[in-house]
N, CA, C and O atoms as a GROMACS GRO file, in nm:
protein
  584
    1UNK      N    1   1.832  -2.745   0.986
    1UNK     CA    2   1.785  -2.638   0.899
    1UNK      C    3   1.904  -2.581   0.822
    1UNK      O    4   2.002  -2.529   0.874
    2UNK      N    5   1.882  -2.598   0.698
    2UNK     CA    6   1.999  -2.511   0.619
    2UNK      C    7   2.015  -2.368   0.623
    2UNK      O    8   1.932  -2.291   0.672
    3UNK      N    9   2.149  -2.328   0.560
    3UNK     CA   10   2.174  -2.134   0.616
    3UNK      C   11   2.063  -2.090   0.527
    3UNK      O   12   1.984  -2.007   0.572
    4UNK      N   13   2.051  -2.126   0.434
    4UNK     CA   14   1.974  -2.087   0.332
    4UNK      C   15   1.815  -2.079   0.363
    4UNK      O   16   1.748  -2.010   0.286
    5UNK      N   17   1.761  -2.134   0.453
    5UNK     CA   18   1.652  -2.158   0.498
    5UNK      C   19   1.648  -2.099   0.616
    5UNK      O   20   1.543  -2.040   0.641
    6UNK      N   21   1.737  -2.097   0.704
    6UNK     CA   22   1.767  -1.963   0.812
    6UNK      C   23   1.739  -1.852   0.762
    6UNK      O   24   1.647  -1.781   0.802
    7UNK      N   25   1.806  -1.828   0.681
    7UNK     CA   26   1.778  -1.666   0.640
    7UNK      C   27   1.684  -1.603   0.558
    7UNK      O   28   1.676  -1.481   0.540
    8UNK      N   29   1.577  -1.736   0.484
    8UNK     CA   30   1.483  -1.710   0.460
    8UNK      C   31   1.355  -1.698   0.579
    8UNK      O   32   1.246  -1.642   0.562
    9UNK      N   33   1.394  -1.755   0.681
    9UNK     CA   34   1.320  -1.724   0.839
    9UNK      C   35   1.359  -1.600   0.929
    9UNK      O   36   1.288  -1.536   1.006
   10UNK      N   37   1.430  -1.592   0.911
   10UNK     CA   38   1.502  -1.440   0.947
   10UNK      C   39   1.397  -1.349   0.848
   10UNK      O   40   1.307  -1.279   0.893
   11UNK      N   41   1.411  -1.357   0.783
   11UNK     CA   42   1.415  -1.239   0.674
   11UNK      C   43   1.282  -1.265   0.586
   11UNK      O   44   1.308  -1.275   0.467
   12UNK      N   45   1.160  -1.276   0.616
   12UNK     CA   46   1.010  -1.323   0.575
   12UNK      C   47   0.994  -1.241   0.428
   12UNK      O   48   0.970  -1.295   0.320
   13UNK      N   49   1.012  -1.087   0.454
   13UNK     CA   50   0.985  -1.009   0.412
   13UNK      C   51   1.009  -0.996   0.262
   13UNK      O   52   0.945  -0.926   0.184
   14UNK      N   53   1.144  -1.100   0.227
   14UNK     CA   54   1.222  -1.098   0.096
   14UNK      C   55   1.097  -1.190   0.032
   14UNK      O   56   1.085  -1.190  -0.091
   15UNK      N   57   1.030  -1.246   0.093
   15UNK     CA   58   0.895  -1.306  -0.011
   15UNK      C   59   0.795  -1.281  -0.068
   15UNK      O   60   0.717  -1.358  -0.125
   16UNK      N   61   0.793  -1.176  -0.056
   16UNK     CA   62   0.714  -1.051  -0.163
   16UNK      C   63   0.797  -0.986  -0.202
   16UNK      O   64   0.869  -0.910  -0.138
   17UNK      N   65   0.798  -1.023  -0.388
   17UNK     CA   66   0.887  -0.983  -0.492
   17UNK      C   67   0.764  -0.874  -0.555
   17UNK      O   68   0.669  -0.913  -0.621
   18UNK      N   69   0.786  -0.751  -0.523
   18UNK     CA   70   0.666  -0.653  -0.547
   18UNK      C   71   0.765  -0.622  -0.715
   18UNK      O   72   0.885  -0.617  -0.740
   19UNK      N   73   0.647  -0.608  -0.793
   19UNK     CA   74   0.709  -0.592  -0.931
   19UNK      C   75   0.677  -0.467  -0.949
   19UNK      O   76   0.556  -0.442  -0.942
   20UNK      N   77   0.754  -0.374  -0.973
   20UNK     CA   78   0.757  -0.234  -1.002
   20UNK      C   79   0.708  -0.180  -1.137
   20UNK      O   80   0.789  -0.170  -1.229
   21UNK      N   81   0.581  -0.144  -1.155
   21UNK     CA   82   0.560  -0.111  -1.289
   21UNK      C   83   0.643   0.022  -1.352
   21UNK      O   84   0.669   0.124  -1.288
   22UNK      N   85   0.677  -0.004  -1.486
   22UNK     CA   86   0.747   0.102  -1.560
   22UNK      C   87   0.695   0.111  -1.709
   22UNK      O   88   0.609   0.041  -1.764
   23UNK      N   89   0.752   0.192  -1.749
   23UNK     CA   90   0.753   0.243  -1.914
   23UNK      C   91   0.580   0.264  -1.939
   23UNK      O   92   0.502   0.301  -1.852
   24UNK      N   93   0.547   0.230  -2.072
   24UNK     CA   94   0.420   0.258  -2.111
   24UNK      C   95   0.336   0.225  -1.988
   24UNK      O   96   0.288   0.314  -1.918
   25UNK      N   97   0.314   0.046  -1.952
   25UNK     CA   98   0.242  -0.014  -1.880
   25UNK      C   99   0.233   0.100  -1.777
   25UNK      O  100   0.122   0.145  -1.805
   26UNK      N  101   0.273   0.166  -1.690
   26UNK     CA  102   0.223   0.272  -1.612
   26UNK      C  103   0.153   0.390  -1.608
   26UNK      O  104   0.119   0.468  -1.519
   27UNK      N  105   0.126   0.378  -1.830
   27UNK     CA  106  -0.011   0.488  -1.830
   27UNK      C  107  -0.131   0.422  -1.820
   27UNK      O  108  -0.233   0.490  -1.825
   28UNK      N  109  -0.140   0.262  -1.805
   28UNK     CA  110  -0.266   0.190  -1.775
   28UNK      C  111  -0.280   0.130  -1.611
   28UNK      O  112  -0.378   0.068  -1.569
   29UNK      N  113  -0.198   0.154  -1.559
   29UNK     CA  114  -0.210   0.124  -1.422
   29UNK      C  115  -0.312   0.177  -1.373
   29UNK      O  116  -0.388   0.098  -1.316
   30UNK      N  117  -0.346   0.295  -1.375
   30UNK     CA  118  -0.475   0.340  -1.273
   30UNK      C  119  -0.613   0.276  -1.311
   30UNK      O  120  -0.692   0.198  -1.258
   31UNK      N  121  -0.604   0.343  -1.425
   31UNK     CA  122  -0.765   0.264  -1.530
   31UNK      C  123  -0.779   0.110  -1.493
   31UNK      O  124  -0.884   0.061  -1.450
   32UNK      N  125  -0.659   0.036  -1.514
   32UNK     CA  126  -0.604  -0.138  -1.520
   32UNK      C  127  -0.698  -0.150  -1.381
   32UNK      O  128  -0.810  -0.203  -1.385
   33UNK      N  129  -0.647  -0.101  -1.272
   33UNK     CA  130  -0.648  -0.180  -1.112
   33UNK      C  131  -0.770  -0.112  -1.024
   33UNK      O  132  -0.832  -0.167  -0.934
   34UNK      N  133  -0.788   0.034  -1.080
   34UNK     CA  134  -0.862   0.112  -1.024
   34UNK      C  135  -0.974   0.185  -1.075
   34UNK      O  136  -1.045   0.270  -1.022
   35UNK      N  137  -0.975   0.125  -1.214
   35UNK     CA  138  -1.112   0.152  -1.287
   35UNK      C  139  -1.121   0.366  -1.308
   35UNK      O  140  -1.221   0.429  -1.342
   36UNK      N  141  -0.975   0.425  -1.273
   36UNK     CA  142  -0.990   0.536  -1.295
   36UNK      C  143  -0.856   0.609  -1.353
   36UNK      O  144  -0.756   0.587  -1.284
   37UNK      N  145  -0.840   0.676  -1.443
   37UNK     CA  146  -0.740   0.738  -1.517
   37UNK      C  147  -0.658   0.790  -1.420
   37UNK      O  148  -0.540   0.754  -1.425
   38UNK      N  149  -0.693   0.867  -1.332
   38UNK     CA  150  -0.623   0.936  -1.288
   38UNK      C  151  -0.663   1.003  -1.097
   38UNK      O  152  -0.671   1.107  -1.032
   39UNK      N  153  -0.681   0.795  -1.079
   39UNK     CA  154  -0.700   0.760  -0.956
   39UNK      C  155  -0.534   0.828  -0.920
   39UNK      O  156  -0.556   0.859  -0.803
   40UNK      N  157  -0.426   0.858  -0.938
   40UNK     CA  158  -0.273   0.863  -0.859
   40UNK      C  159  -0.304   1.017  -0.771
   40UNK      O  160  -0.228   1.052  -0.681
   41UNK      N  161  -0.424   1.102  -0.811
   41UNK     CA  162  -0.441   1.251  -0.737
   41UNK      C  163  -0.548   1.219  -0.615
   41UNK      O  164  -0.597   1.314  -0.554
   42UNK      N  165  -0.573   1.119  -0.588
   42UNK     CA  166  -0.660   1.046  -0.494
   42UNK      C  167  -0.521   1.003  -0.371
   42UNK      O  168  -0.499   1.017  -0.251
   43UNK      N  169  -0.458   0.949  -0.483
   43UNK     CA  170  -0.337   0.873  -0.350
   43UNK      C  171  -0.261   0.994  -0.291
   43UNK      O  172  -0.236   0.998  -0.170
   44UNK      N  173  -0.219   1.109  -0.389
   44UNK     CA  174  -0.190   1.248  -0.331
   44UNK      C  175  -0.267   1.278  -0.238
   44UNK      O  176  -0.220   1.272  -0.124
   45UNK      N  177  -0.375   1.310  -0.251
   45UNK     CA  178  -0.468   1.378  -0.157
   45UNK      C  179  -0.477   1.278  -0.038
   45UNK      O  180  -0.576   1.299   0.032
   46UNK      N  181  -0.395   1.168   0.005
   46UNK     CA  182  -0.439   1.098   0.139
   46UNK      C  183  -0.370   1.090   0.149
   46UNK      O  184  -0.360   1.040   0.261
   47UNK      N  185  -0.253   1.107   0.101
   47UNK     CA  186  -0.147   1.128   0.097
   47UNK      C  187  -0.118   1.215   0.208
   47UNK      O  188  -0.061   1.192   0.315
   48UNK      N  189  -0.161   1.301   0.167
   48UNK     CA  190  -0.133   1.449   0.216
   48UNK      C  191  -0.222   1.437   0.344
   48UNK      O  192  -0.219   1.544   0.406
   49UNK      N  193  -0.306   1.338   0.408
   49UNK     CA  194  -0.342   1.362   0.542
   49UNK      C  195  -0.366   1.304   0.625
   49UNK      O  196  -0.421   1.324   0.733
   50UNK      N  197  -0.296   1.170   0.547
   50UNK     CA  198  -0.212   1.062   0.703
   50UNK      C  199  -0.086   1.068   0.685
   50UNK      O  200  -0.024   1.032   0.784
   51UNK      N  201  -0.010   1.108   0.579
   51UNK     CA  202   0.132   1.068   0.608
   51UNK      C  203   0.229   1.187   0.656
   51UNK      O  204   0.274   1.271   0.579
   52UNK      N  205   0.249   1.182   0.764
   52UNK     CA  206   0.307   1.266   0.873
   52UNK      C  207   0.428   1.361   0.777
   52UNK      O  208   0.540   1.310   0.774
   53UNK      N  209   0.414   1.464   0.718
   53UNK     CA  210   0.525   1.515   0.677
   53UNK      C  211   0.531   1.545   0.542
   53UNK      O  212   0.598   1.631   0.484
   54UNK      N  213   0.458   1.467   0.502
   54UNK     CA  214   0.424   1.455   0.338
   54UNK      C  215   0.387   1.589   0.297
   54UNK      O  216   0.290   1.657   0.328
   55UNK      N  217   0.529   1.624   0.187
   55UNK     CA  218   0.498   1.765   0.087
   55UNK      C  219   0.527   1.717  -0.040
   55UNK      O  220   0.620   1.762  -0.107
   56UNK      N  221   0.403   1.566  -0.103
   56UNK     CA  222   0.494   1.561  -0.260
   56UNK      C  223   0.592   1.449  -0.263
   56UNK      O  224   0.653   1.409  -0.164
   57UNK      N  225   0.602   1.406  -0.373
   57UNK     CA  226   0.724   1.314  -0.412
   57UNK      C  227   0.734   1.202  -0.502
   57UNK      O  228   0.636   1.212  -0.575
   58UNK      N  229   0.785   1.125  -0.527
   58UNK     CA  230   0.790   1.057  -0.629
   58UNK      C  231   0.771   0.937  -0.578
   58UNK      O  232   0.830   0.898  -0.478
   59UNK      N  233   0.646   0.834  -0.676
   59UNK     CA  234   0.543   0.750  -0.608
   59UNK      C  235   0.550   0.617  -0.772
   59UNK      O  236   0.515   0.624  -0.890
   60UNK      N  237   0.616   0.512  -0.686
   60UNK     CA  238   0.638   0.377  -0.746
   60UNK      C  239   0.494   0.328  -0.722
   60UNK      O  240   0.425   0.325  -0.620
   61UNK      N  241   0.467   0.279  -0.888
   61UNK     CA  242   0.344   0.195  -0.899
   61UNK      C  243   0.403   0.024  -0.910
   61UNK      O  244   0.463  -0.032  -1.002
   62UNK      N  245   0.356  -0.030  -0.775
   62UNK     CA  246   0.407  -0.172  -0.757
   62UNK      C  247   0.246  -0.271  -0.768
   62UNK      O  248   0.129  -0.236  -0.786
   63UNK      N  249   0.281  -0.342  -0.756
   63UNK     CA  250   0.192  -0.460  -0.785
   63UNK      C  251   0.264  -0.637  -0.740
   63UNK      O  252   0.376  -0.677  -0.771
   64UNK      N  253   0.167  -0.706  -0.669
   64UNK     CA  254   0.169  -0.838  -0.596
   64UNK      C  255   0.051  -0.908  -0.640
   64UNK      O  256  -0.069  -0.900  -0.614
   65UNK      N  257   0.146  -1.005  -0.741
   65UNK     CA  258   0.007  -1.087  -0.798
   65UNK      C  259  -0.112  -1.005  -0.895
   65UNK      O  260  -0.089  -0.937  -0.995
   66UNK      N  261  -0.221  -1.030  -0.843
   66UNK     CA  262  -0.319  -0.903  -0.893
   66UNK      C  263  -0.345  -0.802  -0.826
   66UNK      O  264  -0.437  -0.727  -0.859
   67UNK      N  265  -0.258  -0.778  -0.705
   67UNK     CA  266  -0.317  -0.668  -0.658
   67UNK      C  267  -0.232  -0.527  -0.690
   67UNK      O  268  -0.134  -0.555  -0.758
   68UNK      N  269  -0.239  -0.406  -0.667
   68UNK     CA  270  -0.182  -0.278  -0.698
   68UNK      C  271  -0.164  -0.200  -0.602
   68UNK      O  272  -0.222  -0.229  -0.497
   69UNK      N  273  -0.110  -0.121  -0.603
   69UNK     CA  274  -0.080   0.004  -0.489
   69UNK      C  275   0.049   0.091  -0.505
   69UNK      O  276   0.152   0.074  -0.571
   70UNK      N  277   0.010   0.181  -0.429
   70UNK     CA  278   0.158   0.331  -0.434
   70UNK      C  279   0.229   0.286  -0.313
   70UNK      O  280   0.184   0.251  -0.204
   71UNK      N  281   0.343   0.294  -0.354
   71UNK     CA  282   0.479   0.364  -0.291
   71UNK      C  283   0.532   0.459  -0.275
   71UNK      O  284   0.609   0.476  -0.369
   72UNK      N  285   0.539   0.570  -0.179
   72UNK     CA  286   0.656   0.735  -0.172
   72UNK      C  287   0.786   0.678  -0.181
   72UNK      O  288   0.844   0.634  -0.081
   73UNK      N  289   0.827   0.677  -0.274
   73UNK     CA  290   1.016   0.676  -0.278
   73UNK      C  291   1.081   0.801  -0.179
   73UNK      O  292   1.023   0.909  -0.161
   74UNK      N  293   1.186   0.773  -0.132
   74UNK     CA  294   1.291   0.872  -0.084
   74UNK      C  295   1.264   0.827   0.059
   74UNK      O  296   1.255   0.921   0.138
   75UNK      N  297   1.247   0.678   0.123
   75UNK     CA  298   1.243   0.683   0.272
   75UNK      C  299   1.215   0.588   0.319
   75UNK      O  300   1.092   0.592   0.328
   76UNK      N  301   1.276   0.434   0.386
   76UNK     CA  302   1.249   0.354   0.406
   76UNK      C  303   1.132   0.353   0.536
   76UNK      O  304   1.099   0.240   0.573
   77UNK      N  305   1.085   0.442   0.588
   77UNK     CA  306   0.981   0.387   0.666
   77UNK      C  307   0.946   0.569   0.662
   77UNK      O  308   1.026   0.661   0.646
   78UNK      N  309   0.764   0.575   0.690
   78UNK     CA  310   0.708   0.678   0.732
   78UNK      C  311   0.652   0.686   0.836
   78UNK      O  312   0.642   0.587   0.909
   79UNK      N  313   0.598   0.808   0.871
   79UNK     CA  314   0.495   0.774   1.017
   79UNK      C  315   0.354   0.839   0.970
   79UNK      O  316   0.332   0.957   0.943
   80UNK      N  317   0.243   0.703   0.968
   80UNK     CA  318   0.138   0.725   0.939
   80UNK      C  319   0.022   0.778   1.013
   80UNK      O  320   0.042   0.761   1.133
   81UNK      N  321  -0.091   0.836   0.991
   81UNK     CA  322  -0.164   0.865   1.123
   81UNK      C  323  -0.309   0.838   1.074
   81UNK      O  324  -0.357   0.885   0.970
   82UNK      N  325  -0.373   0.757   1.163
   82UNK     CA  326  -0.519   0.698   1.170
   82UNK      C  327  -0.602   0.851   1.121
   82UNK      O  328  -0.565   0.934   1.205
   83UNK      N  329  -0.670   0.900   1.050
   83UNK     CA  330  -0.741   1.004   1.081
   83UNK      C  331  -0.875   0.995   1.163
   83UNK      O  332  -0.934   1.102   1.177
   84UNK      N  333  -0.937   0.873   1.224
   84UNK     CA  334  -1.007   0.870   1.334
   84UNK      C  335  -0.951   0.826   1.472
   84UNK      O  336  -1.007   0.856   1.578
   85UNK      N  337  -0.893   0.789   1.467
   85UNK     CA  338  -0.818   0.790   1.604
   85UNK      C  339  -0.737   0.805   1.642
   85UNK      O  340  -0.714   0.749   1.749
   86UNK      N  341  -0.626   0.901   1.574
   86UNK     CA  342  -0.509   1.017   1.561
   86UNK      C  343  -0.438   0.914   1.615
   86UNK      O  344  -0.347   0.954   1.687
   87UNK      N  345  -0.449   0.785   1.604
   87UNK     CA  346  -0.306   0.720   1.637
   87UNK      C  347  -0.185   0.757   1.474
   87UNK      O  348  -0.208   0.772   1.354
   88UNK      N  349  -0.047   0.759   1.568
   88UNK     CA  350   0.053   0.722   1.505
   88UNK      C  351   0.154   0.629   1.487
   88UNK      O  352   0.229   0.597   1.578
   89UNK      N  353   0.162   0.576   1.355
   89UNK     CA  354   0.300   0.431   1.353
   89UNK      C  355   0.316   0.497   1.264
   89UNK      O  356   0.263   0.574   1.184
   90UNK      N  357   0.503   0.397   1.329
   90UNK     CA  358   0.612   0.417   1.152
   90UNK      C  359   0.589   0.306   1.122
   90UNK      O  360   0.574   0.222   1.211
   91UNK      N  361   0.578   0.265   0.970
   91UNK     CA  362   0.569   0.171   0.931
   91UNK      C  363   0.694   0.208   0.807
   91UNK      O  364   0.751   0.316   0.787
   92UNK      N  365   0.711   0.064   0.731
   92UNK     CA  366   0.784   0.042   0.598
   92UNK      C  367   0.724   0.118   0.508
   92UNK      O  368   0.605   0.148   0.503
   93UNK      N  369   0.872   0.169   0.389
   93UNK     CA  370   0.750   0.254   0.284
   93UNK      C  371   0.604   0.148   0.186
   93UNK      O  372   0.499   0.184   0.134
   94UNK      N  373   0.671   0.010   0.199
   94UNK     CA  374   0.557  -0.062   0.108
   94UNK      C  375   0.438  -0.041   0.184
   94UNK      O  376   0.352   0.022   0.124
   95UNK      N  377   0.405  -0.085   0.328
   95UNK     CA  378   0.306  -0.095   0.425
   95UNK      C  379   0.245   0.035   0.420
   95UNK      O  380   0.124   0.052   0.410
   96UNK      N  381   0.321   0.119   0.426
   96UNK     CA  382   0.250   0.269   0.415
   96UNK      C  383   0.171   0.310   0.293
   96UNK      O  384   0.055   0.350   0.287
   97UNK      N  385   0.259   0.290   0.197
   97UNK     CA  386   0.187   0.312   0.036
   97UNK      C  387   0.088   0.191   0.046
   97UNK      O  388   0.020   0.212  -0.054
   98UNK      N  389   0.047   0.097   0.092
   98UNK     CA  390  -0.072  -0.005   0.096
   98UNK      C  391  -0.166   0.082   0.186
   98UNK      O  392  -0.280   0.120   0.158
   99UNK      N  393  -0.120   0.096   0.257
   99UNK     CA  394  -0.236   0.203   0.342
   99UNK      C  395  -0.291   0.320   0.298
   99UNK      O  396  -0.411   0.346   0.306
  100UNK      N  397  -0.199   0.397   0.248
  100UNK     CA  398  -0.270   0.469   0.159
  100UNK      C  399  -0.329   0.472   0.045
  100UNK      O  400  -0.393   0.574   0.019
  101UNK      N  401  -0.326   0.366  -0.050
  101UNK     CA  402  -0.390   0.329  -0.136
  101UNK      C  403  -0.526   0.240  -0.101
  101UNK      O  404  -0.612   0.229  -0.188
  102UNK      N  405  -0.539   0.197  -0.010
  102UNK     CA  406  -0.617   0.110   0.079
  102UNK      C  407  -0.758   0.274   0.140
  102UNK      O  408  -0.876   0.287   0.105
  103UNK      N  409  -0.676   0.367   0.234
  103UNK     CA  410  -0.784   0.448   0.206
  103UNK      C  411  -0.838   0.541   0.112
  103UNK      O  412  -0.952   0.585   0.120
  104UNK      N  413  -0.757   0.568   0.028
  104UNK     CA  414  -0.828   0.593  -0.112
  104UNK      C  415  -0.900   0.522  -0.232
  104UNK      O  416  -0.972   0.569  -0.320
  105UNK      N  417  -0.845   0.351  -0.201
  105UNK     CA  418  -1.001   0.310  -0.258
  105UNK      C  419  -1.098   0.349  -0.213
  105UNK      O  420  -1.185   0.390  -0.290
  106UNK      N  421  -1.121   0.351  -0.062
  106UNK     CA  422  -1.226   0.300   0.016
  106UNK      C  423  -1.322   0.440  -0.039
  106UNK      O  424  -1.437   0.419  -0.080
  107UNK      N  425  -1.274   0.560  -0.037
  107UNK     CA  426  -1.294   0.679  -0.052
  107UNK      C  427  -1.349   0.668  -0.253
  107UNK      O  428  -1.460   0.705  -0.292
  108UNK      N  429  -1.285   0.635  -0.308
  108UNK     CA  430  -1.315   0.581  -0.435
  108UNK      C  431  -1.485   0.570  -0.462
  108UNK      O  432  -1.582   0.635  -0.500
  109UNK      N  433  -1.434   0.409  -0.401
  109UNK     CA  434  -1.560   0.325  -0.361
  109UNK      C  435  -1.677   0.422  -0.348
  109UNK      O  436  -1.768   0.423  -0.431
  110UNK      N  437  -1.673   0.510  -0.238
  110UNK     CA  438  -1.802   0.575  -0.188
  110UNK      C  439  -1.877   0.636  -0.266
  110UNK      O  440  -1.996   0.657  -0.241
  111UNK      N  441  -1.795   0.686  -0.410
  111UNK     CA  442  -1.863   0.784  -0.518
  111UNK      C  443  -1.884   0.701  -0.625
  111UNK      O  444  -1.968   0.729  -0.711
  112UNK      N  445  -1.811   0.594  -0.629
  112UNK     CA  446  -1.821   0.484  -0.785
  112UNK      C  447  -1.788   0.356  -0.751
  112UNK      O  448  -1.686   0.298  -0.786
  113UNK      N  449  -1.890   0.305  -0.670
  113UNK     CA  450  -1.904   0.149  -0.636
  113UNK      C  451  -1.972   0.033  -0.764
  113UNK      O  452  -2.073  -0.012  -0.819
  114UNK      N  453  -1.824   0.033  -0.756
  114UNK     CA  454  -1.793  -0.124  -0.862
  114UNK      C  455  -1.748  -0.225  -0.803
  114UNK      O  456  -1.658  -0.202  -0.722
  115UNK      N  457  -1.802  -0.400  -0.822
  115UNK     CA  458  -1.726  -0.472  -0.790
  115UNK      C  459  -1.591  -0.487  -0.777
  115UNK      O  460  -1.532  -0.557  -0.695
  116UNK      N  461  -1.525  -0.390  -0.897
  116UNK     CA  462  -1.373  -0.405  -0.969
  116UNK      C  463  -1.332  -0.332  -0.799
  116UNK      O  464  -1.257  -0.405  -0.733
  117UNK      N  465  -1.361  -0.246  -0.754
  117UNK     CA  466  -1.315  -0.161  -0.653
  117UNK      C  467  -1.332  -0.268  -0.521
  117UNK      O  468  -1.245  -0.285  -0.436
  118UNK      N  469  -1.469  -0.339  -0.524
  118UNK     CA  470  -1.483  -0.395  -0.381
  118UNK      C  471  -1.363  -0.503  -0.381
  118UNK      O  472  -1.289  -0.511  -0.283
  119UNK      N  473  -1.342  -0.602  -0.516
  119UNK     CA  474  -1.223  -0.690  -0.525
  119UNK      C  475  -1.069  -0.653  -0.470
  119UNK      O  476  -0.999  -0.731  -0.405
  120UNK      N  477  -1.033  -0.525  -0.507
  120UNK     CA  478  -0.896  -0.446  -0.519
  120UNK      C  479  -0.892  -0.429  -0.362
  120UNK      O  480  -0.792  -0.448  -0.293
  121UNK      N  481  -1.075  -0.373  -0.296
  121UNK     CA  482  -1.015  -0.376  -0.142
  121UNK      C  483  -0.952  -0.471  -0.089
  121UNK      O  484  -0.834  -0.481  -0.056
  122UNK      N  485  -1.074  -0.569  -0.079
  122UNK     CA  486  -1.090  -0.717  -0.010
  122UNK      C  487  -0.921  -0.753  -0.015
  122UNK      O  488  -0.856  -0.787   0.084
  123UNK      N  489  -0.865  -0.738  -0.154
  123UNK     CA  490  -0.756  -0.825  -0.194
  123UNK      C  491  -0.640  -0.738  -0.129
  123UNK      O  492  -0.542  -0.800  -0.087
  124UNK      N  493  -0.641  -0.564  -0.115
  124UNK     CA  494  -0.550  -0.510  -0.071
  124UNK      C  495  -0.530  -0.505   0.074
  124UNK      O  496  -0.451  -0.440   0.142
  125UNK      N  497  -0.607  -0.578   0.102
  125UNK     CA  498  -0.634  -0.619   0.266
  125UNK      C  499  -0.586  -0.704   0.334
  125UNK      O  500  -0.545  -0.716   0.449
  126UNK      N  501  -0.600  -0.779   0.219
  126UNK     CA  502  -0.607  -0.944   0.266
  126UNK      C  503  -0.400  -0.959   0.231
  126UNK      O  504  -0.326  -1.034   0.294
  127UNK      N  505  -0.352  -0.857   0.111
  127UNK     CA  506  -0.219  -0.812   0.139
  127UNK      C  507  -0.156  -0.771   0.274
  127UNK      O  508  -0.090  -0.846   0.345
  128UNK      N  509  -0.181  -0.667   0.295
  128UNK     CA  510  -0.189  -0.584   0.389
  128UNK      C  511  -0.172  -0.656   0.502
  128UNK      O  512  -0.064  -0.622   0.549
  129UNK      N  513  -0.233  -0.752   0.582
  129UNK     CA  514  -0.233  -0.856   0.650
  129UNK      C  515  -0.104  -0.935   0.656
  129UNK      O  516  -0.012  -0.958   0.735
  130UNK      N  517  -0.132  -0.957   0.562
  130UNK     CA  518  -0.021  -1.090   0.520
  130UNK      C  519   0.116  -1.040   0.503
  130UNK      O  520   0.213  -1.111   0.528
  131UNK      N  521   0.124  -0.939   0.468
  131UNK     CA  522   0.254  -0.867   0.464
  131UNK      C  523   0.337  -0.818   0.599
  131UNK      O  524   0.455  -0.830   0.629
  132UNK      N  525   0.203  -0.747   0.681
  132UNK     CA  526   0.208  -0.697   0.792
  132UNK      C  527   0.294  -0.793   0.863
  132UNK      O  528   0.409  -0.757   0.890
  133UNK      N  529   0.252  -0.919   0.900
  133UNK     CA  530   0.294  -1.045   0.933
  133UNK      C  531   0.400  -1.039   0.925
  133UNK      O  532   0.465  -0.990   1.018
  134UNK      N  533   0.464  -1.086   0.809
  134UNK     CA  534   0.591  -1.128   0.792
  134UNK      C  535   0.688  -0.984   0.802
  134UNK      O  536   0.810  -0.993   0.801
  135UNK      N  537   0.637  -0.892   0.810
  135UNK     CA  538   0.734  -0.778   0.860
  135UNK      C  539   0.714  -0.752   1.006
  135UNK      O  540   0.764  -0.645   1.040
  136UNK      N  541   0.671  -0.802   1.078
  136UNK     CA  542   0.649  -0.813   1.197
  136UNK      C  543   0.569  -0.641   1.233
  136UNK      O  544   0.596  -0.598   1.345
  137UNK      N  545   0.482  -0.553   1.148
  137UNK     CA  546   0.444  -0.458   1.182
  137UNK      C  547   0.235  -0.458   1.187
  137UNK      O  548   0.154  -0.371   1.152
  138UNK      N  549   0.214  -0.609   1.252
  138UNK     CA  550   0.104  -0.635   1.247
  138UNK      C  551  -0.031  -0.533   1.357
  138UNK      O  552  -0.152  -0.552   1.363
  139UNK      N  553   0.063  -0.416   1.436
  139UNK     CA  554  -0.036  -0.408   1.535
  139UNK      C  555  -0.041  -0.245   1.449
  139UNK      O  556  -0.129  -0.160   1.454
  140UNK      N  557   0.062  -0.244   1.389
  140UNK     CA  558   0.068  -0.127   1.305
  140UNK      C  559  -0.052  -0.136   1.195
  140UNK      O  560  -0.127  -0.038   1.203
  141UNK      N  561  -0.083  -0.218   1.108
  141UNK     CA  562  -0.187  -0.216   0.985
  141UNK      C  563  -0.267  -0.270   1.086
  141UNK      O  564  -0.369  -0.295   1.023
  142UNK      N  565  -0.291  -0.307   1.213
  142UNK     CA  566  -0.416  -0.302   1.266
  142UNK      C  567  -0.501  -0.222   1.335
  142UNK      O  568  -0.623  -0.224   1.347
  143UNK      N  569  -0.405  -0.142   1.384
  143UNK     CA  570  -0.460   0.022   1.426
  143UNK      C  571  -0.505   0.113   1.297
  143UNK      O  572  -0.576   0.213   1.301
  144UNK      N  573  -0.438   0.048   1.173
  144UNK     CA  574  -0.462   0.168   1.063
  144UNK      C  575  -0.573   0.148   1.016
  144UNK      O  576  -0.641   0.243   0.976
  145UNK      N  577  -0.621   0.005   1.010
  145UNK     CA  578  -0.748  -0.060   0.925
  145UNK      C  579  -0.851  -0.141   1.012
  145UNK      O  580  -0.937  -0.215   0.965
  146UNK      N  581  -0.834  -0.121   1.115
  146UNK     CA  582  -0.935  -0.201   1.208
  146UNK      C  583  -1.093  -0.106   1.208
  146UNK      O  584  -1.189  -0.147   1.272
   0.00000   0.00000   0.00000
């Protein structure tokens, strides 16, 4: 096995190149992925009541492939909390901002069920998973989303 291939086994995680949206393209992000202008006061508000600590902050709109989701900048890992079964994990800030964007579709969904929304779950899930994996924080997004 080459070093180069070692440390791509070591290190899974460097294989999601999450592309950080900026400039204009980030006044169409919400409408684009989430079918709502000003879906980002949705990710606040769940914000504000799984993520252990959370007063506010500044929130990277990333994207994998076709799928979308928030990031809290200022903290490589948070501690999230189930709101039905008051469990708590720290997870990575990407895993966390998937989770919280993950229950604010779902919450979305309940008032304005569109395919566009059921796709964005399915697919932010099926992320979510797969990511989980290769960061080795799989029992973590399974307590959050089971």
């Amino acid at each position: 096995m080459s070093t180069q291939t070692q440390t791509q086994t070591q290190t899974p995680a460097t294989d999601y190149n999450f592309e950080e949206v900026i400039g204009n393209e980030r006044l169409q992000f919400n409408h684009k992925y989430f079918g709502d202008c000003i879906f980002d006061i949705k990710i606040f508000n769940m914000a504000n009541q799984i993520m252990i600590g959370y007063n506010g902050g500044m929130w990277s709109y990333l994207k994998y492939k076709d799928v979308a989701f928030y990031r809290l900048d200022g903290a490589k890992q948070f501690v999230v909390r189930n709101p039905f079964s008051g469990d708590q994990m720290l997870m990575n800030s990407e895993l966390a901002g998937m989770i919280v964007t993950l229950y604010a579709l779902i919450l979305h969904f309940e008032k304005y069920p569109t395919e566009k929304i059921v796709e964005q779950i399915d697919s932010l899930k099926d992320l979510i998973w797969d990511y989980a994996r290769t960061i080795g924080q799989v029992d973590q997004a399974f307590k959050m989303i089971d």
